[in-house]
C-alpha positions as CSV (number, residue, x, y, z in Angstrom):
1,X,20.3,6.8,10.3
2,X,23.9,6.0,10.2
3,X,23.3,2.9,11.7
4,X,21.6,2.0,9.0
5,X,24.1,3.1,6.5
6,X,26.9,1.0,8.6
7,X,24.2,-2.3,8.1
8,X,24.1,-1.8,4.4
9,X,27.7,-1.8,4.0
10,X,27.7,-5.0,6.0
11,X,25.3,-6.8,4.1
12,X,27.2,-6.0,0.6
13,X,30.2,-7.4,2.4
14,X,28.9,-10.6,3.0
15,X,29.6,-13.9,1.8
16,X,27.5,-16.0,2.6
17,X,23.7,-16.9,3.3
18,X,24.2,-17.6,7.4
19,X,26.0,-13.6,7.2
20,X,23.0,-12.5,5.2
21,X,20.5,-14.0,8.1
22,X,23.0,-12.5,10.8
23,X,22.7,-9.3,9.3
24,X,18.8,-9.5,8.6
25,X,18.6,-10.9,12.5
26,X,20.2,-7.5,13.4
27,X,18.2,-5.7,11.4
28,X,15.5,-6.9,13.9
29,X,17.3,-5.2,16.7
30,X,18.2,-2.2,15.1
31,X,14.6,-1.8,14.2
32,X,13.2,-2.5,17.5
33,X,15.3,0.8,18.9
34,X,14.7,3.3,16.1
35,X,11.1,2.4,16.1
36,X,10.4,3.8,19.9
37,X,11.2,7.1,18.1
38,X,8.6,7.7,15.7
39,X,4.7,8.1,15.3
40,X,4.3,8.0,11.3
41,X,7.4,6.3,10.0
42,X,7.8,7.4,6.7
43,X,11.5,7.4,6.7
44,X,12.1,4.7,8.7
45,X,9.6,2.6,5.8
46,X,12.3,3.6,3.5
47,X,15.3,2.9,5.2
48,X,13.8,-0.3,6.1
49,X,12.9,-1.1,2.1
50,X,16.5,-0.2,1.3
51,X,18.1,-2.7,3.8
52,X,15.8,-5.2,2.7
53,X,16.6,-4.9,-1.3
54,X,20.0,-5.0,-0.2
55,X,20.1,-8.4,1.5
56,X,17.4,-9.6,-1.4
57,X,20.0,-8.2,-3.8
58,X,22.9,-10.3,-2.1
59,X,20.6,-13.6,-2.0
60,X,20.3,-13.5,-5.3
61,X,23.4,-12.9,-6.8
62,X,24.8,-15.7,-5.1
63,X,21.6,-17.9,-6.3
64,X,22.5,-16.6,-9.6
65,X,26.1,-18.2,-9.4
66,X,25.2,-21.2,-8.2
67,X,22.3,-21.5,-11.3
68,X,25.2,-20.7,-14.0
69,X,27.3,-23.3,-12.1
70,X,24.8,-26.0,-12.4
71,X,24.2,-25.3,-15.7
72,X,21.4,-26.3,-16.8
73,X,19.5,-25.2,-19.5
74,X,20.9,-21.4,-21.5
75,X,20.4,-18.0,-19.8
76,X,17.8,-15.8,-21.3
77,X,19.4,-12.6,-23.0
78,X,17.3,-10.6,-20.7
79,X,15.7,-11.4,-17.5
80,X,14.6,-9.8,-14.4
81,X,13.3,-11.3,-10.9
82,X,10.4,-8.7,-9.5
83,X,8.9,-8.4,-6.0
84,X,5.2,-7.3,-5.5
85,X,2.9,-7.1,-2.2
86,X,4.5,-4.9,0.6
87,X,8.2,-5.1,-0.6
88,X,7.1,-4.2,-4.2
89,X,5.8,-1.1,-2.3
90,X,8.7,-0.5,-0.1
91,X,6.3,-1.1,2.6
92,X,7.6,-4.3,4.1
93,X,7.3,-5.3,8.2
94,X,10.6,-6.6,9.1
95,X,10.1,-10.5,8.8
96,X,8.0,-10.2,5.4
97,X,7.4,-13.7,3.2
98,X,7.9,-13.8,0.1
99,X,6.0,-12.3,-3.3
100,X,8.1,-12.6,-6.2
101,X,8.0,-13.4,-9.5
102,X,10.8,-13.4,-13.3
103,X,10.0,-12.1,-16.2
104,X,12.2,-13.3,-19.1
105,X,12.9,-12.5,-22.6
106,X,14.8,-15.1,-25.1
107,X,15.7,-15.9,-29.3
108,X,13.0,-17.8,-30.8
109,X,13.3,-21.5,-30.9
110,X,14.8,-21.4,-27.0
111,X,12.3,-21.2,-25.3
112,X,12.4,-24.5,-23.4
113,X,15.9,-24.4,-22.6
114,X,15.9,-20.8,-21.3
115,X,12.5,-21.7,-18.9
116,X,14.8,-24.7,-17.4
117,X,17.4,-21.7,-16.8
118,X,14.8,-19.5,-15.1
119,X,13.0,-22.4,-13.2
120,X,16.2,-23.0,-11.5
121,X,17.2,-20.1,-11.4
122,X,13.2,-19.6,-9.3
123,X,14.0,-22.7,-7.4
124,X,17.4,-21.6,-6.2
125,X,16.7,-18.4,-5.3
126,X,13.6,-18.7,-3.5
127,X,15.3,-21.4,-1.5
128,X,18.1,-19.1,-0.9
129,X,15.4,-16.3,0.4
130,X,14.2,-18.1,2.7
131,X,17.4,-19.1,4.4
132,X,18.0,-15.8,5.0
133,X,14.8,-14.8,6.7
134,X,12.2,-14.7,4.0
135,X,9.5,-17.4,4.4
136,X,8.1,-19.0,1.5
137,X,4.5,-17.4,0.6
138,X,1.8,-19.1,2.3
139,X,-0.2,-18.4,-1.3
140,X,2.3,-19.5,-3.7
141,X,3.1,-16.1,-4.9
142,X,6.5,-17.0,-5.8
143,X,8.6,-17.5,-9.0
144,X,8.6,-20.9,-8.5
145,X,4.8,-20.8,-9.4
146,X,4.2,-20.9,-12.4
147,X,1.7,-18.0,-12.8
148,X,4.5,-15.8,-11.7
149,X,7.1,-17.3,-13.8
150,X,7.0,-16.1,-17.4
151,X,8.7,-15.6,-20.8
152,X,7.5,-12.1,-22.2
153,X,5.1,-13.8,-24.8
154,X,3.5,-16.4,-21.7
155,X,3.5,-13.3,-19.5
156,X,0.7,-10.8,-22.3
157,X,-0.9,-14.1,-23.0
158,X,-1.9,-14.4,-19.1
159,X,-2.2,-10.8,-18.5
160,X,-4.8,-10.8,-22.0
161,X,-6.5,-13.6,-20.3
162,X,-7.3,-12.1,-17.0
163,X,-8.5,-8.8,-18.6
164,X,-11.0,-11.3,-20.7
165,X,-11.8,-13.3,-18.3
166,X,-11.9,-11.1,-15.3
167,X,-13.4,-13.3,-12.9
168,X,-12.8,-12.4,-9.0
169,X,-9.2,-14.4,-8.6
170,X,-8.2,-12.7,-12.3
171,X,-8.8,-9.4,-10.5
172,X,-6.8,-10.7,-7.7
173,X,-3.7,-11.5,-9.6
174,X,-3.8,-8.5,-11.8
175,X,-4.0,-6.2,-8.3
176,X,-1.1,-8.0,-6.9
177,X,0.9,-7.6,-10.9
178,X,0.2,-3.9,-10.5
179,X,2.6,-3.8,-7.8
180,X,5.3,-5.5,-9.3
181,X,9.0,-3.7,-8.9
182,X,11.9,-4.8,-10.5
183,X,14.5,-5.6,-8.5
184,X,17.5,-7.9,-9.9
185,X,18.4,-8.4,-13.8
186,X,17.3,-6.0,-16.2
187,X,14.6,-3.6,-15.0
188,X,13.4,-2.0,-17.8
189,X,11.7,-5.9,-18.3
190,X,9.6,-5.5,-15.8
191,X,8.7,-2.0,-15.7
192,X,7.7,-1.9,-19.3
193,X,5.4,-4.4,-19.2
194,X,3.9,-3.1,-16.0
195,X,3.2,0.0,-17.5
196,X,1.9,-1.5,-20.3
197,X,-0.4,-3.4,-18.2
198,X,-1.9,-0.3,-15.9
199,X,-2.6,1.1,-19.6
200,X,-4.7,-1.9,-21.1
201,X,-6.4,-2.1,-17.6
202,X,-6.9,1.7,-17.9
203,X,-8.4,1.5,-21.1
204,X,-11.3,-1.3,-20.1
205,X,-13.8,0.2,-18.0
206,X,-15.2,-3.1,-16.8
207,X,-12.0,-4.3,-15.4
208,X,-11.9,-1.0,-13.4
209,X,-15.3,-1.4,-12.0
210,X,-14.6,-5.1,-11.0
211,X,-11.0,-3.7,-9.1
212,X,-13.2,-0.7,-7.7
213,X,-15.6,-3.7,-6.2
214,X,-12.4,-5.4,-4.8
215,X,-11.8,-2.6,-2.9
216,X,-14.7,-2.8,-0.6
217,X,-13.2,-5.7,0.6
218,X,-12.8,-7.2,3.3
219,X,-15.1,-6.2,6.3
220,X,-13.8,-3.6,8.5
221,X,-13.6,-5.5,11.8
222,X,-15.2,-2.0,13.7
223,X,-18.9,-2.4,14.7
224,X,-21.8,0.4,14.6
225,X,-21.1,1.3,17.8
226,X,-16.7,1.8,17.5
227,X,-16.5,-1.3,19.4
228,X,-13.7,-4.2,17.7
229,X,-15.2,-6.8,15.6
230,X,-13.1,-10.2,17.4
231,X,-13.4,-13.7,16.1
232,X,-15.7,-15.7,17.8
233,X,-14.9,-19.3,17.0
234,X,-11.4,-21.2,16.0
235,X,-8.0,-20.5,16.9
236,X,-8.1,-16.5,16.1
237,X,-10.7,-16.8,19.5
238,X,-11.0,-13.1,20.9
239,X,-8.8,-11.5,18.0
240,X,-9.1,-9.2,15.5
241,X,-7.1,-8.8,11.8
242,X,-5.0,-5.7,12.4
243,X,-4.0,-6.0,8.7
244,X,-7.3,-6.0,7.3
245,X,-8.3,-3.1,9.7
246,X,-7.8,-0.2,7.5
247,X,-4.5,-1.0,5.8
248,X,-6.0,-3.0,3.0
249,X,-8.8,-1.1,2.4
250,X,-6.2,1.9,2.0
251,X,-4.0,0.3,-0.5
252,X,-6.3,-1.4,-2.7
253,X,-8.1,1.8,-2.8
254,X,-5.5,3.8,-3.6
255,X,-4.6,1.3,-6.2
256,X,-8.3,1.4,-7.9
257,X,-8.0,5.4,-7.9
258,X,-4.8,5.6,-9.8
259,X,-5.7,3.1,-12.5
260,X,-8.9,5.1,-12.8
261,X,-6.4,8.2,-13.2
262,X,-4.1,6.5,-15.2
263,X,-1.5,6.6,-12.7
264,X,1.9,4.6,-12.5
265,X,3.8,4.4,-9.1
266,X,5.7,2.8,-7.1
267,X,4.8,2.8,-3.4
268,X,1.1,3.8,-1.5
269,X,2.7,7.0,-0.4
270,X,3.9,8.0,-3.9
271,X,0.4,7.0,-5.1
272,X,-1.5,9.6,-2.8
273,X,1.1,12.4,-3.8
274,X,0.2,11.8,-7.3
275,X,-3.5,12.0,-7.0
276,X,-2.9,15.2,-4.6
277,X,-1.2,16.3,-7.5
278,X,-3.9,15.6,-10.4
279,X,-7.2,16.9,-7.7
280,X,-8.3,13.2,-8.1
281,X,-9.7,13.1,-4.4
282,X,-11.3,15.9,-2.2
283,X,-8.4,17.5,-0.6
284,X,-10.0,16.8,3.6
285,X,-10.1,13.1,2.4
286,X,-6.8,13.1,0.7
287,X,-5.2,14.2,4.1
288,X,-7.3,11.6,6.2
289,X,-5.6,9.0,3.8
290,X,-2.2,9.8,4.3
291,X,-2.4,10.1,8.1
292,X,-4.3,6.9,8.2
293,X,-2.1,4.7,6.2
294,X,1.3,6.4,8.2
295,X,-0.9,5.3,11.1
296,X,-1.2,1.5,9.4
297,X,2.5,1.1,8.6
298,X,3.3,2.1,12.3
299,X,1.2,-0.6,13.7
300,X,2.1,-3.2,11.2
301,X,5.9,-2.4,11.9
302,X,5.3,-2.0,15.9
303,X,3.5,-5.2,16.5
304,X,5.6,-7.3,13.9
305,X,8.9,-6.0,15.9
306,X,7.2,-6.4,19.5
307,X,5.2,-9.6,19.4
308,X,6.6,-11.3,15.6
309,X,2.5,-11.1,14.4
310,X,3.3,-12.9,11.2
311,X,-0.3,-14.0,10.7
312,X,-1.3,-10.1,11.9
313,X,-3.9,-11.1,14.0
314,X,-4.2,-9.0,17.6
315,X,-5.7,-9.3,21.0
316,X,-7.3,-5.7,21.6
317,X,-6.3,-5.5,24.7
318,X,-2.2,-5.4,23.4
319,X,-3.3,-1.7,22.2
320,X,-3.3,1.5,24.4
321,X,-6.4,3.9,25.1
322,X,-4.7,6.0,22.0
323,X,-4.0,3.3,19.9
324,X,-6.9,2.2,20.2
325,X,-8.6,5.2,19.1
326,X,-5.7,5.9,16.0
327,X,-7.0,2.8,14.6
328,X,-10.9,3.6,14.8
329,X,-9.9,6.5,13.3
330,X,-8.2,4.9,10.4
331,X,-11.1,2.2,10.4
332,X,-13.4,5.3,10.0
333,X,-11.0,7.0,6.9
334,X,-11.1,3.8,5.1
335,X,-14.9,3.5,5.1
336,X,-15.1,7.1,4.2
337,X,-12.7,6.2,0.7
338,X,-14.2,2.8,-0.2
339,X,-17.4,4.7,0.0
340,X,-16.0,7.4,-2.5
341,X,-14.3,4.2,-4.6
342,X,-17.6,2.9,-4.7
343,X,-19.1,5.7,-6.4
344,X,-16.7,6.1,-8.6
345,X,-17.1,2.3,-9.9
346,X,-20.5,2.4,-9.5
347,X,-20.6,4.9,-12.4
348,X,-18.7,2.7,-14.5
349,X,-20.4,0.5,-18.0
350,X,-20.8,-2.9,-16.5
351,X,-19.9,-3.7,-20.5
């Protein structure tokens, strides 16, 4: 991959935010050539996370200038922007939105001036992200958002509340919070409190049992008979979800089964290889897993490089007689976990 090495030195070069979107747009290309080589793309997933922290690295230093140049309101003595969905897994299609969120820690009695820091700070550089090719989430999960934009004492106050509380979007947000990775400012931030937070959520059965429920959804779009489940009314007409078809059933199952073990990690992959490691899932299904989220990431990178599926929604005709039968396969694996996630929760205190 010394193509990729040669893009990474580029992007560190750079300037400016239209060299940044250059680079990312040849990113696109480079991708498109390297992918016609592989099956399960493991590597290529991490080379691909590494370019994209790089140019998300770049972004933000020069938001960061232009936040101490506004100046308004004092920097934080600590601080530290995170990324969570696929990039906080190193799992990321080429053109990925946005998930992000800062975590902040100031003196007492500057609180107010150090959130007008960090607000701009959140304004700034989620403005600068998406000039260089990272759209703005379509569900607000962004450090702009207030949910996602915290001191360290705002941030335990929500996280407290969602354990309480743990109604189905509570569940949500702390699911998308346990994939949180640091990656500009100070990192030991935001890794300290996420492991702080996979070891309260560990240590309350019922909050386990409600992610374990979360798991089962949503519907696998395969029918009794192996046949694709398509829409059948509005503009989706014909399609089917290729995101929802196995690859988030995978994750958030993984997920559920590491909190249940106690497990901290960073990507899906890493997550698997630690509850190989601990006998946490029959070996037969353990391997079915891996192959069948390799299998998800290939698709998710092929048609997003191909067609730009942003919204990840597929006519089934665009897949080949083995494609097609890969992804009833992984359909098949995920049912097979969620139904051995579902025991598991299902034997949990609903207390």
């Amino acid at each position: 991959m010394d193509e990729m090495k040669t893009l990474l030195t580029e992007i560190s070069r750079a300037n400016s935010l239209v060299e940044l979107k250059g680079l990312h747009e040849k990113l696109e290309r480079k991708m498109k050539e390297q992918l016609k080589g592989y099956n399960v793309p493991e590597e290529f997933v991490y080379s691909l996370s590494e370019v994209h922290d790089t140019i998300v690295k770049k972004a933000l230093y020069f938001a960061e200038c232009e936040t101490a140049h506004s100046k308004v309101g004092e920097r934080p003595k600590t601080w530290c922007w995170f990324v969570m969905g696929s990039m906080g897994r190193r799992e990321a299609t080429i053109w990925t939105d946005q998930d992000n969120g800062i975590l902040f820690d100031c003196e007492q009695g500057k609180e107010q001036k150090c959130y007008a820091y960090i607000q701009q700070f959140a304004a700034v550089g989620t403005k600068y992200l998406q000039a260089v090719g990272y759209p703005f989430c379509p569900g607000n999960v962004m450090a702009t958002n207030p949910r996602w934009c915290n001191s360290l004492q705002d941030w335990r106050k929500k996280i407290y509340n969602y354990l309480a509380d743990h109604f189905p979007n509570d569940i949500r947000f702390l699911l998308m919070a346990v994939d949180m990775r640091p990656i500009y400012g100070e990192f030991q931030l935001a890794e300290e409190e996420k492991q702080r937070m996979t070891e309260l959520i560990y240590q309350r059965p019922i909050i386990l049992k409600r992610i374990g429920e979360h798991s089962l959804f949503p519907k696998l779009p395969l029918g009794l008979f192996g046949h694709f489940l398509e829409e059948r009314y509005g503009p989706y007409y014909g399609q089917f979800n290729l995101k929802h078809s196995g690859y988030v059933q995978l994750i958030n199952c993984v997920k559920f089964l590491c909190l249940f073990e106690n497990i901290t990690a960073e990507t899906t992959l890493e997550r698997i290889e630690k509850l190989k490691t601990k006998g946490a899932i029959p070996h037969a299904l353990l391997e079915d897993t891996k192959y069948a989220f390799l299998q998800c990431l290939y698709f998710r990178l092929k048609y997003d490089a191909q067609y730009g599926q942003h919204d990840y929604y597929i006519h089934g005709e665009k897949l080949n007689k083995e494609e097609r039968w890969k992804l009833k396969k992984v359909m098949k694996t995920a049912k097979k976990l969620q139904r051995f996630v579902l025991k598991k929760a299902g034997g949990m205190k609903d207390v």
